[in-house]
DRENKE-591700 format. One record per residue (C-alpha): residue number from 1; residue in three letters; chain; x, y, z. Coordinates in Angstrom, 2 decimals, decimal comma. Layout:
<sites>
- vexse_vexmar_nulo_X_Y_Z
- NUM_ALA_A_X_Y_Z
...
</sites>
This chain:
<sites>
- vexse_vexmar_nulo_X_Y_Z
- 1_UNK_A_0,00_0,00_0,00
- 2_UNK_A_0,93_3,31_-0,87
- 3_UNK_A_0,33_6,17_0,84
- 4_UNK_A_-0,51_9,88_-0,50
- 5_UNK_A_2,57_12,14_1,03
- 6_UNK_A_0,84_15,51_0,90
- 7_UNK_A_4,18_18,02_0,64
- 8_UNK_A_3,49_21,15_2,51
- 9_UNK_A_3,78_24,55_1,02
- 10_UNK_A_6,90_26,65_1,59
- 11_UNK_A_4,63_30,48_2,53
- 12_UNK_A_4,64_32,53_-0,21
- 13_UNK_A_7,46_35,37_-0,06
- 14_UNK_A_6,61_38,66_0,08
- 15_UNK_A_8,54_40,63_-2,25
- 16_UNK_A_9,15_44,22_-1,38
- 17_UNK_A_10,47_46,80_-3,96
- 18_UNK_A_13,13_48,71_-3,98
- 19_UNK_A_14,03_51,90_-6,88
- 20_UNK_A_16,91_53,37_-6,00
- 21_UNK_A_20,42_55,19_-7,51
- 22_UNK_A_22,25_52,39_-7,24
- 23_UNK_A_24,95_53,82_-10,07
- 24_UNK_A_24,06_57,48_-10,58
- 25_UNK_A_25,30_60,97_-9,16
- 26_UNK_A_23,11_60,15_-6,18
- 27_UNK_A_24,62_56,28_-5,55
- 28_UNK_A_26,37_56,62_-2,20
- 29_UNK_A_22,58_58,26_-0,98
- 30_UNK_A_20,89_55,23_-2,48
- 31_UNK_A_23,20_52,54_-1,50
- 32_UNK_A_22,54_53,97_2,32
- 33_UNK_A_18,69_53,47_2,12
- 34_UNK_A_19,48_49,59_0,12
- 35_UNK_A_21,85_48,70_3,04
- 36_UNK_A_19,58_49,44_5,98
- 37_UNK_A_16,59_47,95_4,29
- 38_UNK_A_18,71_44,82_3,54
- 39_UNK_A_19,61_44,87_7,29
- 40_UNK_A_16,06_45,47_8,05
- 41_UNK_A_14,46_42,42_6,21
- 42_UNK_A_17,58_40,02_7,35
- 43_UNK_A_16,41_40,57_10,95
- 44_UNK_A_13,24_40,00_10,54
- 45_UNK_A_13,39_37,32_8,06
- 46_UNK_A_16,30_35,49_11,11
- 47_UNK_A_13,17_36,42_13,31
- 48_UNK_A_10,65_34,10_11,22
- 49_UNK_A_9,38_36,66_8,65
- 50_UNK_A_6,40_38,32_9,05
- 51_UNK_A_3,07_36,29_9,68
- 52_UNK_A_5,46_33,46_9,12
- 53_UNK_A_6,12_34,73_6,06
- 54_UNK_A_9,90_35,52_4,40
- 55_UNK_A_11,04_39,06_3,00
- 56_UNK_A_12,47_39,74_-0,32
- 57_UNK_A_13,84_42,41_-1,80
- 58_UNK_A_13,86_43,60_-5,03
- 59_UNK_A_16,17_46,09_-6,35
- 60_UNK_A_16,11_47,99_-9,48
- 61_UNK_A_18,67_50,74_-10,46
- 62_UNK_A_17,36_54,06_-11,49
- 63_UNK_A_21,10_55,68_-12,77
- 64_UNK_A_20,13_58,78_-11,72
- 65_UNK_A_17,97_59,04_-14,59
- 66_UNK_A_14,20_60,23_-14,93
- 67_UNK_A_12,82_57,89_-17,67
- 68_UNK_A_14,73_54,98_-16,08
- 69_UNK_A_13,47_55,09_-12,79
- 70_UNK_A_9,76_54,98_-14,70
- 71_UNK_A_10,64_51,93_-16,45
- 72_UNK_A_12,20_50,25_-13,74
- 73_UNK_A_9,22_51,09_-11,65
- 74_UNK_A_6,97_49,24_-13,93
- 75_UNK_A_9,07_46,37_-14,40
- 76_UNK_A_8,87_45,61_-10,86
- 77_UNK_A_5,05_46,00_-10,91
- 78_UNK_A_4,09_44,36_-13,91
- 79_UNK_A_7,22_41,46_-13,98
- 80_UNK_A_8,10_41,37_-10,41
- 81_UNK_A_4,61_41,48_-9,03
- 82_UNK_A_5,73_43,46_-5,62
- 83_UNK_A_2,89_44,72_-3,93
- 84_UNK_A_5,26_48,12_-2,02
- 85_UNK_A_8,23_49,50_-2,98
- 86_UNK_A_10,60_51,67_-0,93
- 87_UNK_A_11,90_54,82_-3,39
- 88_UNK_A_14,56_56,93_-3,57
- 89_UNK_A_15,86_59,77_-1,75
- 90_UNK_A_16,11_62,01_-4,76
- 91_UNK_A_13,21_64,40_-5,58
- 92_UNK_A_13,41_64,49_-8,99
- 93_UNK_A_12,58_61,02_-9,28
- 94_UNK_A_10,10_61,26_-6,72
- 95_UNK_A_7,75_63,97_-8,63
- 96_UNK_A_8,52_62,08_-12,18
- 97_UNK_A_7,01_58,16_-10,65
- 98_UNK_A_4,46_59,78_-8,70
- 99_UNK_A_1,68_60,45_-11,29
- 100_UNK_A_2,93_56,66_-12,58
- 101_UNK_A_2,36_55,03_-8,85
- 102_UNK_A_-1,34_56,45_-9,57
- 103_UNK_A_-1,31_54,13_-12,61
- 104_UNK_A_0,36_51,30_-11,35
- 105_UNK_A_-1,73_51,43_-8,54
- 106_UNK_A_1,42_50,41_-5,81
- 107_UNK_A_2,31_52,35_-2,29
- 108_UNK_A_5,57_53,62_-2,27
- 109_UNK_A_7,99_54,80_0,59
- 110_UNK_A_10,02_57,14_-0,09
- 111_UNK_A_12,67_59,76_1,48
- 112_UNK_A_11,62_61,87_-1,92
- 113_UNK_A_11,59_65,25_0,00
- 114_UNK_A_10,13_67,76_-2,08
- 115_UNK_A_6,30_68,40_-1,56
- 116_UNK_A_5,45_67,68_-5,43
- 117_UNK_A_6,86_64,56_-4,50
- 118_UNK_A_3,93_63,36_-2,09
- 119_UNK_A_1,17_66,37_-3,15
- 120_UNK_A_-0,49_66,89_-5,90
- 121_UNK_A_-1,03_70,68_-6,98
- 122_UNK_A_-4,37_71,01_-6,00
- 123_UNK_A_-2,58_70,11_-2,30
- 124_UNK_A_-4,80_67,10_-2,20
- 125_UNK_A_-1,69_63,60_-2,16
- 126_UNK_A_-1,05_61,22_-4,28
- 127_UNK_A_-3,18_58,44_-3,45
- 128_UNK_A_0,23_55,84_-2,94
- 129_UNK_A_3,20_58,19_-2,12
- 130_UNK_A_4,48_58,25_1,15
- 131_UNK_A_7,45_60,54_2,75
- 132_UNK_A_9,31_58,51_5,46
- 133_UNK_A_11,47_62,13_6,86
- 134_UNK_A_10,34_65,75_6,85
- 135_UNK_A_10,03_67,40_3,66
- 136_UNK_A_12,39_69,87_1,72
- 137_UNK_A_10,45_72,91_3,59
- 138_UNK_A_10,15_71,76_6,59
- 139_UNK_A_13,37_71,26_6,80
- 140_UNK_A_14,58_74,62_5,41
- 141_UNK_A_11,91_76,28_7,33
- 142_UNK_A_13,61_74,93_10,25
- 143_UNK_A_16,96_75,62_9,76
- 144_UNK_A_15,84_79,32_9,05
- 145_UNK_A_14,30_79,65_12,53
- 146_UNK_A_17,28_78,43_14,30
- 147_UNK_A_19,44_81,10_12,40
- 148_UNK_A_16,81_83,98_13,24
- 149_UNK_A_15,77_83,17_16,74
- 150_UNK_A_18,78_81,38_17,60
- 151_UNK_A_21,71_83,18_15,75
- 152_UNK_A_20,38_86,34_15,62
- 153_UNK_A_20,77_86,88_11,56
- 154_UNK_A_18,83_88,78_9,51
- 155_UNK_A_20,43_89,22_6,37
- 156_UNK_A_20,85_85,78_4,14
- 157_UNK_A_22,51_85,09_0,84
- 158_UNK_A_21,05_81,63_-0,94
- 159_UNK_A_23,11_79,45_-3,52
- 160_UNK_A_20,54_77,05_-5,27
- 161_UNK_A_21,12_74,12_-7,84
- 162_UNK_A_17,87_75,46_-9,93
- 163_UNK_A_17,94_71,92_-11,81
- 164_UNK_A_17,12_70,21_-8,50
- 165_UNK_A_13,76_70,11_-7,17
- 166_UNK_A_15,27_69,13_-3,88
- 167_UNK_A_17,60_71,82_-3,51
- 168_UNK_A_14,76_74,23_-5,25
- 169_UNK_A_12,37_72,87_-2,49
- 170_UNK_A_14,61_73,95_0,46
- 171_UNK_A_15,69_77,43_-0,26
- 172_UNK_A_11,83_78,64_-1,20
- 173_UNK_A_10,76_77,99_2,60
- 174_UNK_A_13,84_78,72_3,89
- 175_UNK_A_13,22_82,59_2,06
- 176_UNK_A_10,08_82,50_2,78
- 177_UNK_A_10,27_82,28_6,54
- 178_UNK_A_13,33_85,11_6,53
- 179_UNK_A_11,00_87,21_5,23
- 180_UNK_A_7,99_86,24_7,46
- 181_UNK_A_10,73_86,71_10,23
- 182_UNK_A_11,25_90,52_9,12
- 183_UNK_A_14,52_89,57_7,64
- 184_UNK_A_16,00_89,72_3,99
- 185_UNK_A_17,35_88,09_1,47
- 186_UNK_A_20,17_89,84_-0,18
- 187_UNK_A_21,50_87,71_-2,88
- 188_UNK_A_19,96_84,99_-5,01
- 189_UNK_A_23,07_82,86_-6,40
- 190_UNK_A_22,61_79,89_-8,50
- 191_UNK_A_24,47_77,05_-10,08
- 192_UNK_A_23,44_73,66_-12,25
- 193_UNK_A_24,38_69,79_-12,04
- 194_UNK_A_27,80_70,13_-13,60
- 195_UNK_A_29,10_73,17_-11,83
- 196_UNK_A_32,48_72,44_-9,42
- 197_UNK_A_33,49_76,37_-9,25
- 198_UNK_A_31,21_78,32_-7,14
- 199_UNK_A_33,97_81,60_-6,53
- 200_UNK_A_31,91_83,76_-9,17
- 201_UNK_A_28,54_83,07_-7,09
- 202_UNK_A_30,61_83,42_-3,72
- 203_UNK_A_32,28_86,72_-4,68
- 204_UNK_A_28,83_88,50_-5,59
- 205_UNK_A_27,94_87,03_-2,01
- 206_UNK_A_30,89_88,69_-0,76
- 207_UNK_A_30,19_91,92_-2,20
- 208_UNK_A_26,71_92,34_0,02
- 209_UNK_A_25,94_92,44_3,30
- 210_UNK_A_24,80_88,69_3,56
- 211_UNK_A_25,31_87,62_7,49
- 212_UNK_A_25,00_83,96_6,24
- 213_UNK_A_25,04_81,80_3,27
- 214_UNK_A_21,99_78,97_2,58
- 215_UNK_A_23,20_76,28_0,54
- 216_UNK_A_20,98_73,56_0,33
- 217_UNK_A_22,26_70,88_-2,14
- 218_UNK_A_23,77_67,06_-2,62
- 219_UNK_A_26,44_65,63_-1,52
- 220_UNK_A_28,97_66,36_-4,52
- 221_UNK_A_28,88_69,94_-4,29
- 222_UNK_A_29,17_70,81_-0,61
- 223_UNK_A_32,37_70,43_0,39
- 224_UNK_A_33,35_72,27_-2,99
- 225_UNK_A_31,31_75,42_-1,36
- 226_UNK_A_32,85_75,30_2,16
- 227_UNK_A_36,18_75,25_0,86
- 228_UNK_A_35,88_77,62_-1,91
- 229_UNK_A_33,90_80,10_0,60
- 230_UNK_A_36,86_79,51_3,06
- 231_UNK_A_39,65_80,10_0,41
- 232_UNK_A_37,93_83,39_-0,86
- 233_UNK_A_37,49_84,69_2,91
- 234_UNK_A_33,86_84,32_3,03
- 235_UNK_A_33,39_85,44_6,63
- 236_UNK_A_29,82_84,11_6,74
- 237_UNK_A_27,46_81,66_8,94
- 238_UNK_A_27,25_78,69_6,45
- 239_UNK_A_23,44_77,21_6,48
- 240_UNK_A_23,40_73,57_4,91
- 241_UNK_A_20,92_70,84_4,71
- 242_UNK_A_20,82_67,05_6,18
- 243_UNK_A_23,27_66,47_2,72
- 244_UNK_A_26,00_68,45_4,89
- 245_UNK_A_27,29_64,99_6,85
- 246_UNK_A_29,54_63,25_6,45
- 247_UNK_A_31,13_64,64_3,19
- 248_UNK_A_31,75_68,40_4,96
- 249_UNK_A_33,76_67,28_7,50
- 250_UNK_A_37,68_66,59_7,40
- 251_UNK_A_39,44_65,18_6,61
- 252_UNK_A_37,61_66,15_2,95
- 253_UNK_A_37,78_69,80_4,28
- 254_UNK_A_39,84_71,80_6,07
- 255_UNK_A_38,03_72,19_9,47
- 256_UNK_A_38,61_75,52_9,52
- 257_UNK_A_36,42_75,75_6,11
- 258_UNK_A_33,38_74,35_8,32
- 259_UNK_A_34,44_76,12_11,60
- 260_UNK_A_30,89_78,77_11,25
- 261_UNK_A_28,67_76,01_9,79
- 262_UNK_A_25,20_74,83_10,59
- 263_UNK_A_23,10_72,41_9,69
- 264_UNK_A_19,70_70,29_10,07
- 265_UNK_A_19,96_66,55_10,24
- 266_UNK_A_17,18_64,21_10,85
- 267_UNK_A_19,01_61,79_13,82
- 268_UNK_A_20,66_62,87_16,73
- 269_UNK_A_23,73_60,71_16,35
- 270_UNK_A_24,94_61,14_19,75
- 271_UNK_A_21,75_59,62_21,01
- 272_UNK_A_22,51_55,79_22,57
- 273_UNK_A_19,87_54,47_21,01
- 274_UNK_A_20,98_55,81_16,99
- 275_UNK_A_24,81_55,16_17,77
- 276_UNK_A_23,81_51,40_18,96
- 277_UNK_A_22,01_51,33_15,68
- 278_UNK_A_24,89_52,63_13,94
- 279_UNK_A_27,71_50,75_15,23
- 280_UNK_A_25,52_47,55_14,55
- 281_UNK_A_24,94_49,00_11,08
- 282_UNK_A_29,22_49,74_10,71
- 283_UNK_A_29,36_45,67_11,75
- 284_UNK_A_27,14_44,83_9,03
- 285_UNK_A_28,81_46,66_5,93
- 286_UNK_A_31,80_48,30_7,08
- 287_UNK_A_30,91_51,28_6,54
- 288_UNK_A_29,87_54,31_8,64
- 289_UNK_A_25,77_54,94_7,93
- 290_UNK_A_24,51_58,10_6,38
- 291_UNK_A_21,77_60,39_7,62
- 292_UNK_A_19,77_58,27_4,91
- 293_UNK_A_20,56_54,89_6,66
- 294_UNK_A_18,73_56,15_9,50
- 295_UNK_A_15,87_57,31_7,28
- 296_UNK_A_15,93_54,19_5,23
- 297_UNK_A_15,93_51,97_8,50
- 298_UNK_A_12,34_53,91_9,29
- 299_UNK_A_11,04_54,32_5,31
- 300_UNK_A_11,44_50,14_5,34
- 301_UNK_A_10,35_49,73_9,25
- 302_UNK_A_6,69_51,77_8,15
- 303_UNK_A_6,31_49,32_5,34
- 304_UNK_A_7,19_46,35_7,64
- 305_UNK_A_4,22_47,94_10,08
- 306_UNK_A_1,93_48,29_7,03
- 307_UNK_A_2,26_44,75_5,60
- 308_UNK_A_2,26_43,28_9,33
- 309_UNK_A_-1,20_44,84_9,80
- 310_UNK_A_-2,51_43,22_6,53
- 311_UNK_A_-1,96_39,64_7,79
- 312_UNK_A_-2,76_37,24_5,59
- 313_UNK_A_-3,99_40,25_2,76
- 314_UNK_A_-0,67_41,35_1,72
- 315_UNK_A_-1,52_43,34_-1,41
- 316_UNK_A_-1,34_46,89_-2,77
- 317_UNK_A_-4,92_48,08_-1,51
- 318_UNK_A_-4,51_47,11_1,72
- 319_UNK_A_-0,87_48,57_2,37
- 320_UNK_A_-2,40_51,56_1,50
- 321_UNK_A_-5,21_51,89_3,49
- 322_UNK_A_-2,73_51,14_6,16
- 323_UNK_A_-0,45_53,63_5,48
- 324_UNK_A_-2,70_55,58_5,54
- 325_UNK_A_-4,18_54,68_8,78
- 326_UNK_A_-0,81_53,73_10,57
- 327_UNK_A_-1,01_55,69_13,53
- 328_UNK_A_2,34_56,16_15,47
- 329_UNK_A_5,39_54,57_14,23
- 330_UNK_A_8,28_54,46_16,66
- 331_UNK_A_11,64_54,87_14,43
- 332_UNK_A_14,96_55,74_14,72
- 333_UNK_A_13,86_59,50_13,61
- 334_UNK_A_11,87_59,55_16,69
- 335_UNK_A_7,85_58,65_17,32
- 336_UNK_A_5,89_59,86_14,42
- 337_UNK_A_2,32_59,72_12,57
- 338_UNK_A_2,04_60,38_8,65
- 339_UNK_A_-0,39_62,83_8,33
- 340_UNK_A_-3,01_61,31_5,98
- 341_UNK_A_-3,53_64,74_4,32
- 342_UNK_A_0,04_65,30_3,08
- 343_UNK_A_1,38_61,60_3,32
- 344_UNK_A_4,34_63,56_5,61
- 345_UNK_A_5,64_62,59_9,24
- 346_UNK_A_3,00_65,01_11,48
- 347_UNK_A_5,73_67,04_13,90
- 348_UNK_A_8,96_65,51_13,65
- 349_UNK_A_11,66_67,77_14,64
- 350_UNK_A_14,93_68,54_13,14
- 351_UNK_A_18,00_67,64_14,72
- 352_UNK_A_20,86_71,34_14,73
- 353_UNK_A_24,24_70,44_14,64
- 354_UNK_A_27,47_72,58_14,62
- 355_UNK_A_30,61_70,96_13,32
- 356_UNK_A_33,79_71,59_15,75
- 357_UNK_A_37,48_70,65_14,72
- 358_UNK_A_35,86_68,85_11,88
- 359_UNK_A_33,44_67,13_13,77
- 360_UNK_A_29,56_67,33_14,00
- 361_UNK_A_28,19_68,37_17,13
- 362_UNK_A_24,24_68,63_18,25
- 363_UNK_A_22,91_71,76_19,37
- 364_UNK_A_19,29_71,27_19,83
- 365_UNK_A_16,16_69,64_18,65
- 366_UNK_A_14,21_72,66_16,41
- 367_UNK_A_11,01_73,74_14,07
- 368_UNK_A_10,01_75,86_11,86
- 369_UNK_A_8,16_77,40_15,15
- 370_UNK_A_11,05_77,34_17,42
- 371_UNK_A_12,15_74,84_19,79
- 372_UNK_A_11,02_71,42_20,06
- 373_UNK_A_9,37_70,26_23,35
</sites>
């Protein structure tokens, strides 16, 4: 007699998108947010999965480019068949896939910070984008209250990369709040992708009365600024953005290039609780994490919540309606809601740091209103 072995079925995997710069301008950015979500799902996967469940995910490479990123995107819809994907932290991608994550119907996570990036222009959001940091303005809006109510400035030079919505998405705020502050803006410098000599832009600055310089942009480009300010005797407050670590520090620069320089982050990396995360992190990849390591831990650690709270309905619909529904989420960023009118963490502070002999140094949690509690 024979008897009927009935083999039982592995669980399905749940496969989990990611679209990222893997080899573009924006790679080392990228390859931060890939290696903490990699991190992220080998945990949990060690841990038994999710609803006994494994992890999977599945990485497509955008190159930096527009029209890739859009194809790539659909190729893991259509072909892949992942039901969430975590994006990018480049804007410009961000606004260019979110009118096609309305098509494809699929949530996606993002640390896209510009507002076109998660609202629509009637300021209604797209139905499946979803901003896992603050946004461009808040964080330039926060950054220009600590100058004004903390520094005392009121007279601000800006030097934007017009061809990036990210860097475009910070300064506006940032102005906007000088101005609501009864301050001014006394020079409007600008600059493009390819640019690696600022001194023209920096000399005009030098020729007002600009207290300090805002120069909200990517990584390539920053340390450039600080020591090309420095060399031209610049005697300015330097304003960055969360871009500003590590690549402004020395041993790049001199220190004494980012001796009067400022700057929001989203972490406090002095906190126990981050550097635990971050020496663990330094164990895994030897390598030191990136302020979007710590964003990309909490982008994939919301998804993670979402799909836990479908249970046995792991699709697009329902990662969505929890998203949108999450309530708090307790990251690395700090305890935070997404507000389901913007798709935007609801009241998450910035971290201000300093840097001192080279080295970054927190001053105080901030907002666009002041202090945080």
């Amino acid at each position: 007699e024979s008897e009927d072995v009935v083999a039982e079925k592995e669980p399905e995997v749940i496969l989990i998108g990611n679209l990222q710069d893997e080899s573009g301008p924006m790679a080392a950015l990228s390859g931060a947010v890939t290696l903490a979500a990699e991190m992220r799902i080998e945990e949990v996967n060690a841990a038994g999965g999710i609803n006994g469940r494994m992890l999977e995910l599945i990485t497509h490479d955008t190159r930096g480019d527009v029209n890739e990123a859009i194809n790539a995107l659909t190729r893991m819809v259509v072909q892949d068949k992942v039901q969430v994907v975590l994006g990018p932290p480049v804007s410009n991608i961000g606004i260019a896939i979110a009118p096609i994550s309305e098509e494809l119907q699929v949530p996606i996570v993002g640390l896209f910070m510009e507002d076109r990036c998660t609202i629509r222009e009637p300021g209604t959001p797209w139905s499946y984008m979803f901003l896992a940091q603050n946004s461009a303005s808040r964080q330039g809006q926060s950054i220009a209250a600590y100058a004004v109510q903390e520094l005392g400035l009121t007279k601000f030079a800006t030097l934007v990369n017009t061809a990036n919505s990210y860097s475009v998405g910070l300064a506006e705020p940032f102005k906007e709040l000088v101005r609501a502050s009864g301050g001014e803006v006394v020079a409007e410098e600008t600059y493009n992708w390819e640019d690696k000599d600022f001194r023209a832009q920096l000399t005009n600055i030098k020729g007002t009365d600009a207290e300090a310089l805002f120069f909200p942009g990517y990584p390539p480009e920053i340390p450039l600024i600080l020591a090309q300010a420095y060399e031209l005797g610049l005697d300015v407050v330097m304003l960055g953005n969360n871009s500003v670590a590590p690549t402004g520090f020395a041993p790049t620069t001199d220190p004494a290039a980012t001796a009067n320089t400022f700057y929001p982050y989203g972490i406090n990396s002095s906190d126990p609780s981050v550097s635990d995360w971050a020496a663990k992190y330094e164990a895994r990849w030897e390598t030191k994490p990136l302020a979007q390591s710590f964003s990309g831990d909490d982008a994939i650690g919301i998804i993670l919540q979402a799909i836990e709270a479908c249970g046995d309905d792991v699709t697009s619909a329902c990662i969505t309606e929890k998203l949108n529904t999450m309530g708090e989420f307790e990251g690395l960023q700090g305890t935070f809601a997404l507000d389901p009118t913007t798709h935007q963490p609801i009241g998450l502070p910035m971290a201000i740091f300093t840097i001192t002999d080279g080295a970054p140094v927190f001053l105080e949690w901030y907002t666009p209103d002041g202090p945080a509690n």
